[in-house]
N, C-alpha and C positions, 0 to 999 in steps of 0.2 A: 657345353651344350647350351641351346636355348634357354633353357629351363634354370643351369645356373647363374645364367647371366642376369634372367629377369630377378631374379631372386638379390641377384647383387642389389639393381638397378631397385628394388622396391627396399628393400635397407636403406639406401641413399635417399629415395624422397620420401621415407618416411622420416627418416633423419633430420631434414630439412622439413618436410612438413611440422614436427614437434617443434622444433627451432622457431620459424614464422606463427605460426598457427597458436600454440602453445594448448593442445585440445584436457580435455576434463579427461579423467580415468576411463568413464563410460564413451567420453568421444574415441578414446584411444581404443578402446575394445573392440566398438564398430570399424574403425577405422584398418584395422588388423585383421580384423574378419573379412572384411571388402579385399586387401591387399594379397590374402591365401588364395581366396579365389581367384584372383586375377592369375597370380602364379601357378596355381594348380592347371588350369586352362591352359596353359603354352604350351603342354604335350599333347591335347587332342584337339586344338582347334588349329585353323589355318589362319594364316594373316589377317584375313580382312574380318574372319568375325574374333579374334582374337581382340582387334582395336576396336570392337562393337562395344564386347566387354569390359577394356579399358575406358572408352568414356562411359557408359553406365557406373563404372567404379567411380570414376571423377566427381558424376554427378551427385553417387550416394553421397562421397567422402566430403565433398560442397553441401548437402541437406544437413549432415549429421555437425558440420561446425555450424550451422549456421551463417551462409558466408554471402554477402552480395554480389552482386551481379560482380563489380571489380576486382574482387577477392576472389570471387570463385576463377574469374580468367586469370588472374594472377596463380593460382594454385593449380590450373591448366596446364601453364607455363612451367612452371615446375615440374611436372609430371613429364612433359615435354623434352623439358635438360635432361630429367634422371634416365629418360628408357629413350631419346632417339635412336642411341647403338645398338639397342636391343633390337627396335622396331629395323632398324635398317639390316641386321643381322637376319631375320627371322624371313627377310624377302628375300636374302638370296638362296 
């Protein structure tokens, strides 16, 4: 289902996220909290407000590290690797 996939896909960049990032316990907290949400949404929303959600989440997960302008695009990009199959899954 969608739903397990994203779920996969948010384990991976969070994975990678703590890898690059290396966030504080409370970064981690927020950041986990943003990431439920995101997944919890994949069974009632439709595509396009679904990636609404996901970049709001990008953008919390970028506020709560702290992260510049470079960083934050670089952590975009990650988000990008880990759910493109997801996203291209959830259109058809």
């Amino acid at each position: 289902s969608a739903a397990s996939d994203v779920y996969k896909r948010q384990l991976q960049f969070k994975s990678m996220l703590i890898e690059e990032y290396k966030p504080t316990e409370e970064q981690l907290n927020s950041i986990e909290d943003r990431l439920k949400y995101l997944s919890d949404s994949t069974e009632r929303l439709n595509k396009v407000d679904w990636q609404g959600v996901a970049i709001s989440t990008i953008m919390s997960i970028s506020i709560a590290l702290s992260l510049d302008t470079a960083k934050g695009k670089h952590l975009f990009d990650l988000f990008k690797r880990s759910f493109q199959l997801a996203i291209e899954f959830m259109s058809n």
